[in-house]
Wavefront OBJ file of the C-alpha trace (Angstrom):
o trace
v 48.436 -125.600 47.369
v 48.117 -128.220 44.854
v 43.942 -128.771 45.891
v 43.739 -125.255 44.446
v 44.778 -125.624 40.753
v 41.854 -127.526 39.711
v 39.877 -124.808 41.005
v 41.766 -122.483 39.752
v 41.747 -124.277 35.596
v 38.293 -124.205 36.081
v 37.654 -120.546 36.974
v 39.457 -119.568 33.958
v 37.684 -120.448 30.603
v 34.611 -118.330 32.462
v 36.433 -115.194 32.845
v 37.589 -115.663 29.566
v 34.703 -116.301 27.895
v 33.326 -112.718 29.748
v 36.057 -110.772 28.918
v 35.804 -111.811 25.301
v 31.989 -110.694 25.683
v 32.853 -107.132 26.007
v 34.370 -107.017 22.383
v 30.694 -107.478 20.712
v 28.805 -105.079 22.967
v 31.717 -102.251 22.656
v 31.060 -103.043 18.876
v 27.568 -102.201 19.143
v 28.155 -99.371 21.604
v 30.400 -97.413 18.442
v 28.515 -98.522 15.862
v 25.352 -97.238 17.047
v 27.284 -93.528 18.257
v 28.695 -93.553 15.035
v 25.736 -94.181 13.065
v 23.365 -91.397 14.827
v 26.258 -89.013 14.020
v 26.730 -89.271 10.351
v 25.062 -87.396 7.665
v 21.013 -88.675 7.342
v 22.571 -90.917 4.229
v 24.712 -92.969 5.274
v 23.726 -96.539 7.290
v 25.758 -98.225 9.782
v 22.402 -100.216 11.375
v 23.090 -103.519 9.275
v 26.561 -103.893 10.201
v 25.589 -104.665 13.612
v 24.885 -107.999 12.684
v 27.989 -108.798 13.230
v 28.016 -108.647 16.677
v 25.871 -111.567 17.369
v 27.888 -113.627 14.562
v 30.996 -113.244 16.575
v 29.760 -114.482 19.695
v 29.102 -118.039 19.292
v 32.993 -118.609 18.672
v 34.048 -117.830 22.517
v 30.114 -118.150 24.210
v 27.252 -120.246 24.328
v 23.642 -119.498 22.948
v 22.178 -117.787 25.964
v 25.190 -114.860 25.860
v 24.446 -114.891 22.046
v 20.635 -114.423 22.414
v 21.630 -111.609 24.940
v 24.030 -109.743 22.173
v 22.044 -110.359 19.758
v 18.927 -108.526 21.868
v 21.372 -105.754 22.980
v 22.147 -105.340 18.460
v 18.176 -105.187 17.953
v 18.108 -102.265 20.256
v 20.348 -100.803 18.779
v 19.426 -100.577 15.554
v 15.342 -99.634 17.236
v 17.129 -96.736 18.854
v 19.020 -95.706 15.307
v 15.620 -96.094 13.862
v 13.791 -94.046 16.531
v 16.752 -91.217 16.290
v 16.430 -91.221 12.436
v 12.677 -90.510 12.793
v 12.040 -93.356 10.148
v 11.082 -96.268 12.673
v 7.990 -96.504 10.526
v 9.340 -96.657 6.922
v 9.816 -99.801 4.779
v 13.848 -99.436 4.617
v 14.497 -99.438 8.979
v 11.948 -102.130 9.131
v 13.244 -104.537 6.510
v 16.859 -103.951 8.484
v 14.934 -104.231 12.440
v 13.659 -107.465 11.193
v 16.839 -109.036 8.699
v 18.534 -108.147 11.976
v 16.092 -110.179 14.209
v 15.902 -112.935 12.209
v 19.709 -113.619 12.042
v 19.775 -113.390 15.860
v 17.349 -115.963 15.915
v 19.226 -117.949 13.237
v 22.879 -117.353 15.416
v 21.299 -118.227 18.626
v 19.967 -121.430 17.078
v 23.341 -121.926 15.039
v 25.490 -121.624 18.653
v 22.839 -123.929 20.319
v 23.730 -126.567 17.957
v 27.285 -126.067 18.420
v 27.214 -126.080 22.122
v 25.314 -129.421 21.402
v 28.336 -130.722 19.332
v 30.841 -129.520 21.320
v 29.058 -131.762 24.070
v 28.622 -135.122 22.139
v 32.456 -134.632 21.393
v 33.610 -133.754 24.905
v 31.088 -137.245 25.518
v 32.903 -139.472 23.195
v 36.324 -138.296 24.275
v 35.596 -139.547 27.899
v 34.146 -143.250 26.811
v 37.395 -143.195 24.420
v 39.638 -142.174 27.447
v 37.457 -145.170 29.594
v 37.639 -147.553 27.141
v 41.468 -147.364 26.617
v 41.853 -147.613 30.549
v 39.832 -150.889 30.463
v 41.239 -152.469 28.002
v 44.760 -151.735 28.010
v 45.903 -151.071 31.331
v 48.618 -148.787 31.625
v 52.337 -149.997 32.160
v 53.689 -149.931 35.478
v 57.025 -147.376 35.907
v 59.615 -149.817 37.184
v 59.836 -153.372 37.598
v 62.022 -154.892 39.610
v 65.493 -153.089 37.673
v 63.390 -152.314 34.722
v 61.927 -148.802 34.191
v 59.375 -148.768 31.462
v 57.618 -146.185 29.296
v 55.070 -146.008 26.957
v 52.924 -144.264 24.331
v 50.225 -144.415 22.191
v 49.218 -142.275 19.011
v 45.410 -143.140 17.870
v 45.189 -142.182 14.138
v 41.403 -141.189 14.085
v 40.361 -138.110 15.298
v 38.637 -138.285 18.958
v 39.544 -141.649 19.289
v 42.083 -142.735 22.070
v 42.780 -146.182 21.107
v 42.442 -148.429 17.817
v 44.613 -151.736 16.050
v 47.781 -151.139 18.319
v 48.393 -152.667 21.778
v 50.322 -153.079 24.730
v 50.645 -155.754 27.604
v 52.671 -156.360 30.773
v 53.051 -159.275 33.303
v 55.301 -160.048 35.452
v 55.648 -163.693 37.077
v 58.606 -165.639 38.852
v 61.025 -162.408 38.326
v 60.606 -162.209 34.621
v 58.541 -159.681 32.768
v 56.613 -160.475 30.177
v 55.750 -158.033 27.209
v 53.356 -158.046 24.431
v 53.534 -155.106 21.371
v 51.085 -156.143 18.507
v 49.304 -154.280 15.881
v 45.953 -155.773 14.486
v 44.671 -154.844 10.664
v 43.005 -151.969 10.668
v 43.100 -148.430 12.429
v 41.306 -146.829 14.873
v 37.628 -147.591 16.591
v 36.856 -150.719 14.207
v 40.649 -152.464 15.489
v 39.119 -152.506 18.650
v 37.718 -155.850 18.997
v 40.588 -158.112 17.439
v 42.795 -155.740 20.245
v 40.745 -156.914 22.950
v 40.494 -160.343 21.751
v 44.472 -160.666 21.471
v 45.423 -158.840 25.104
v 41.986 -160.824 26.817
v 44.505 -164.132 25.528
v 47.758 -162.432 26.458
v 46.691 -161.748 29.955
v 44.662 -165.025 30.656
v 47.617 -167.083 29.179
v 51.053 -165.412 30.059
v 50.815 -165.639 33.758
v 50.784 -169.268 33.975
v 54.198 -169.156 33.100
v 53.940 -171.599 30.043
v 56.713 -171.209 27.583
v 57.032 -168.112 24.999
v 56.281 -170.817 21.639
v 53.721 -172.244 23.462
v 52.157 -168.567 24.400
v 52.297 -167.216 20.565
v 50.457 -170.320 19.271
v 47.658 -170.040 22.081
v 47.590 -166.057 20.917
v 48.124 -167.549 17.197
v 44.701 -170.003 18.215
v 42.973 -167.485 19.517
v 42.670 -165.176 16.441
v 42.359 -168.229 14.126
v 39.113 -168.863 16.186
v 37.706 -165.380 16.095
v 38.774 -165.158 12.615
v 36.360 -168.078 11.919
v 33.678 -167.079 13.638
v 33.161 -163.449 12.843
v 34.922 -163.141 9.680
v 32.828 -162.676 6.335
v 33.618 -164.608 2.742
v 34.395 -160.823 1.439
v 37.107 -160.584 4.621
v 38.400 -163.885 4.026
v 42.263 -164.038 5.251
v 42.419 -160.204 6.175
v 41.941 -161.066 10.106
v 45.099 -161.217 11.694
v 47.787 -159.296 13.999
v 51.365 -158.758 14.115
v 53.247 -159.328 17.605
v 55.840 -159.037 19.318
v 56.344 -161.470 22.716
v 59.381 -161.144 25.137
v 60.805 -162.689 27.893
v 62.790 -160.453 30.131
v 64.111 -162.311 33.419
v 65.272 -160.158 36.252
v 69.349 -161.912 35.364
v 70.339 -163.130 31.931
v 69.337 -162.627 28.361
v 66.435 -161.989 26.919
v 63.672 -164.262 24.976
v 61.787 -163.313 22.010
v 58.954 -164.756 19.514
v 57.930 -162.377 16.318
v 54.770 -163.271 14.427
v 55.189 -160.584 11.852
v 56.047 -157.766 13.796
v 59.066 -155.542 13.384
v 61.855 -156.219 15.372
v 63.002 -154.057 18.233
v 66.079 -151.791 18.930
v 68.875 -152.118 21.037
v 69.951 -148.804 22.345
v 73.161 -148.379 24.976
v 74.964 -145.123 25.184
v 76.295 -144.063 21.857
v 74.946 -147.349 19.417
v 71.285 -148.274 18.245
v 71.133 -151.995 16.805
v 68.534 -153.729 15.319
v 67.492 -156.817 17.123
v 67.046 -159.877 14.508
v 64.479 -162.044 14.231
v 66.437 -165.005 12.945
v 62.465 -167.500 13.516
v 60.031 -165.299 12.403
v 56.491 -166.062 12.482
v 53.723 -165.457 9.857
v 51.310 -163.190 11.906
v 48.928 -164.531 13.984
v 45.459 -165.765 12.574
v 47.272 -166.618 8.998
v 48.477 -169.751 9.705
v 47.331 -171.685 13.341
v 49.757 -174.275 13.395
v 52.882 -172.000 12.404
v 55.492 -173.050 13.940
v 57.126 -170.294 17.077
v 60.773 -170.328 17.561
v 62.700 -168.158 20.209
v 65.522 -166.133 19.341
v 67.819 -164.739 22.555
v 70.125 -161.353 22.855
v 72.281 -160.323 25.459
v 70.422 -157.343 27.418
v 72.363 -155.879 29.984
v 72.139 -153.093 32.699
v 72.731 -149.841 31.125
v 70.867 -150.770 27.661
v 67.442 -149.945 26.463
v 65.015 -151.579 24.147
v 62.561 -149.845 22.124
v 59.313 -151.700 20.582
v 57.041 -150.112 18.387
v 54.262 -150.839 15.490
v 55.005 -150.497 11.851
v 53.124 -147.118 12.311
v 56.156 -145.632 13.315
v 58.117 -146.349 10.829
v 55.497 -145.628 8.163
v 54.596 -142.278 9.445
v 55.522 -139.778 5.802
v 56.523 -136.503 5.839
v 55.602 -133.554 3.493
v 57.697 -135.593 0.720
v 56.528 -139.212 1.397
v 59.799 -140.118 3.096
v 59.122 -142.159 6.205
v 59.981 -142.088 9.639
v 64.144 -142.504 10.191
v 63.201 -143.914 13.601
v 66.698 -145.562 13.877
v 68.319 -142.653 13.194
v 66.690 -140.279 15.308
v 66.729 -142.621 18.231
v 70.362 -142.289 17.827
v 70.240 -138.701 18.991
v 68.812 -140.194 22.561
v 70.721 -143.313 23.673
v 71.645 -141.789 27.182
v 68.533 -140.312 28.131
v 65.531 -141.626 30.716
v 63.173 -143.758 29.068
v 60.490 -141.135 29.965
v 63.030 -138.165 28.193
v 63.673 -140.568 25.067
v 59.395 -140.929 24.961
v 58.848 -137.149 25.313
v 61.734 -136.390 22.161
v 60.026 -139.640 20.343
v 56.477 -138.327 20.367
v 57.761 -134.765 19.233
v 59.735 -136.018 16.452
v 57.384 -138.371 15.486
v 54.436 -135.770 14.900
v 56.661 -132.850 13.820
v 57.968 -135.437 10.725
v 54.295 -136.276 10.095
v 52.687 -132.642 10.079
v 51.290 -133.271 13.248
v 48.825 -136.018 12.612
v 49.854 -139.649 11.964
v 47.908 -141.987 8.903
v 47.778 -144.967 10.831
v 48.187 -145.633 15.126
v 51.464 -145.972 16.604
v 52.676 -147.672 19.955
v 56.034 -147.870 21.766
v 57.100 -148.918 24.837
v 60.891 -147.977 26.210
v 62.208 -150.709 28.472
v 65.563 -149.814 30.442
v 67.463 -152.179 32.537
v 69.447 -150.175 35.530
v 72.868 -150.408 36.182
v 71.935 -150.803 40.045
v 69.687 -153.299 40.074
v 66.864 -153.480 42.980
v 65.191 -156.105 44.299
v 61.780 -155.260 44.623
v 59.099 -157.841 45.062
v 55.660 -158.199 43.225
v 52.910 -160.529 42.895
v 51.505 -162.665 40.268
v 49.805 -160.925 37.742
v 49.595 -157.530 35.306
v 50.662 -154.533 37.712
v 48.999 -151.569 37.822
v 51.042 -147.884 37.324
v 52.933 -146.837 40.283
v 51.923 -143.856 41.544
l 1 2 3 4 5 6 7 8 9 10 11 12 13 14 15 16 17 18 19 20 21 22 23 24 25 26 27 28 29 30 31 32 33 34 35 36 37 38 39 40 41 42 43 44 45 46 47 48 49 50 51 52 53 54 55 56 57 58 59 60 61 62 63 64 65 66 67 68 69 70 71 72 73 74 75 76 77 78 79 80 81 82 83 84 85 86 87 88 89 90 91 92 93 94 95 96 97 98 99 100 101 102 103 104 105 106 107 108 109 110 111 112 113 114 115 116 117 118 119 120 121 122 123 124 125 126 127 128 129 130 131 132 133 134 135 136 137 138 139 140 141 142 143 144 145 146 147 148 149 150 151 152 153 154 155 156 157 158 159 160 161 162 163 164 165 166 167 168 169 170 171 172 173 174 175 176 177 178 179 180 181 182 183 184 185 186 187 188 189 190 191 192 193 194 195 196 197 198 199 200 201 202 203 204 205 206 207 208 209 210 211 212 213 214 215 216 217 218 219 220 221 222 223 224 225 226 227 228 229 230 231 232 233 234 235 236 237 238 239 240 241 242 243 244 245 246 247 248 249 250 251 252 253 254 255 256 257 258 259 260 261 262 263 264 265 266 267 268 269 270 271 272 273 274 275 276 277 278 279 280 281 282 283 284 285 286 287 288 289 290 291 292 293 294 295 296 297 298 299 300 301 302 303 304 305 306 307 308 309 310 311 312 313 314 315 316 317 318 319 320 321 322 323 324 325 326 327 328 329 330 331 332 333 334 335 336 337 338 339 340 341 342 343 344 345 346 347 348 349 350 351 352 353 354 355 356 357 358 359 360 361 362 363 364 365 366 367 368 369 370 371 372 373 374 375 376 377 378 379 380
């Protein structure tokens, strides 16, 4: 059965989009009754305009041009009923009437035009986020993992914020940064920093050594593509962890806000006690490691500073802490799917800047599972 539903998604929007067709040609159906059966002074001809200005919201220009035919005959056969086909009045309405089919029909052409560009960009958007940040697998090794991403710009499906796995020698390695800027023009310091991440963390090298190549490699761009007016406003937060399959975890912060420690009943805020400055401010900066105990049972949450800077109505912002509290026992995917609901509900459904957040939860039965060298794709 489950071959069928695309079939069956598809068939829907067209019956739809007929059934909605009837409601303009009923329309001109009573209006023209009506108007051959009132008194000789009284006009209902021009209102039937309004058929063929209803129809581009549900169909496309061709069903519009055929409405908007169906209205001119209409108002021919009120005009041939009347007996005045011929005088000035029921030819200044036959031809109003004609002319704002025309101007409809080119009006819903355009749309359908629009509405095609859009549907366009959406899929490169959707492509674009798929090749350059890969999704996260579901489980590694005893780690299940979820994550999300909020764009801020409408149509777009990725921007500053980004995400990174690999996983090497039984230890995971994660990346959560957030580049300056939002949305489409983000997009190149995001590939720039994960391009690094992913050509640098699987050689196993050590977590310092891995923020200052990252920390290098946005000096460099930086350099080369920066302008004197953008002098010092390249640069990206991050976030780099080392999470072994036994044992506690590592982690380097150039900037970025620190994570949250979640077991059942207690969120605690991981410090960064060797913060960074973020990367591309200051090359030779200097990348400590701070350690905390992560055992099975307990989740960490990452994010971007978009979270916790999404405002309300009243400018208050986001009580992430707090409302993660609600949702220390659940799955990572269930904590995610409350997250993202909260999240957009506080913000009136649209954020001002893009979010990311990743969910990482160690099991309390751990399983050995074996996987190569390299970024893993999602399990299906």
């Amino acid at each position: 059965m489950a071959p069928e539903a695309p079939r069956v998604r598809l068939r829907q929007p067209w019956h739809s989009a007929h059934a909605l067709l009837a409601l303009p040609v009923v329309l001109i159906v009573v209006i023209t009754v009506v108007d051959v059966r009132l008194p000789w002074d009284i006009h209902l001809g021009p209102a039937l305009v309004i058929a063929p200005a209803l129809t581009p919201s549900f169909a496309g220009p061709r069903a519009t041009a055929g409405v908007g035919a169906l209205a001119v005959a209409a108002q021919f056969l009120i005009g041939v009923h009347r007996g005045g086909l011929v005088t000035t009045n029921h030819m200044v309405q036959l031809i109003t009437l004609a002319v704002l089919v025309v101007l409809t029909v080119v009006y819903s052409a355009l749309r359908e035009r629009r509405q095609a560009q859009l549907a366009q960009v959406r899929t490169v958007a959707e492509a674009a986020q798929h090749v350059l940040m890969w999704p996260l697998p579901e489980q590694i090794g005893p780690l299940r993992i979820a994550s999300l991403y909020l764009a801020a710009e409408d149509e777009a499906q990725i921007g500053g914020d980004l995400y990174a796995a690999t996983v090497s020698d039984g230890s995971v390695r994660l990346l959560i940064g957030d580049v300056r800027g939002k949305g489409l023009p983000a997009i190149g310091e995001a590939a720039l920093l994960l391009g690094s991440f992913r050509e640098s963390a699987h050689r196993r090298i050590p977590l310092a050594e891995l923020a200052t190549r990252l920390d290098q490699s946005v000096s460099r761009y930086a350099a080369d593509l920066e302008s004197p007016e953008e002098e010092g406003e390249r640069f990206a937060t991050a976030l780099l962890l080392d999470i072994p399959e036994h044992g506690p975890v590592t982690m380097t912060s150039c900037g970025h806000p620190p994570p949250l420690l979640l077991s059942p009943g207690h969120v605690v805020t991981v410090p960064s006690l060797h913060p960074a400055p973020p990367l591309g401010v200051h090359a030779a900066a200097e990348h400590t490691l701070d350690v905390f105990s992560f055992e099975p049972g307990d989740t960490l949450l990452l994010y971007t500073d978009g979270v916790m800077e999404a405002r309300d109505e009243h400018g208050w912002f986001y009580p992430l802490a707090d409302r993660v509290a609600r949702w220390t026992e659940d799955s990572p995917e269930a904590l995610m799917h409350h997250l993202r609901r909260d999240l957009l509900a506080h913000a009136g459904g649209r954020l001002g800047d893009d979010a990311a957040l990743i969910v990482v939860h160690r099991t309390r039965v751990e399983r050995r599972r074996h996987h190569g060298r390299g970024e893993m794709a999602r399990h299906g």
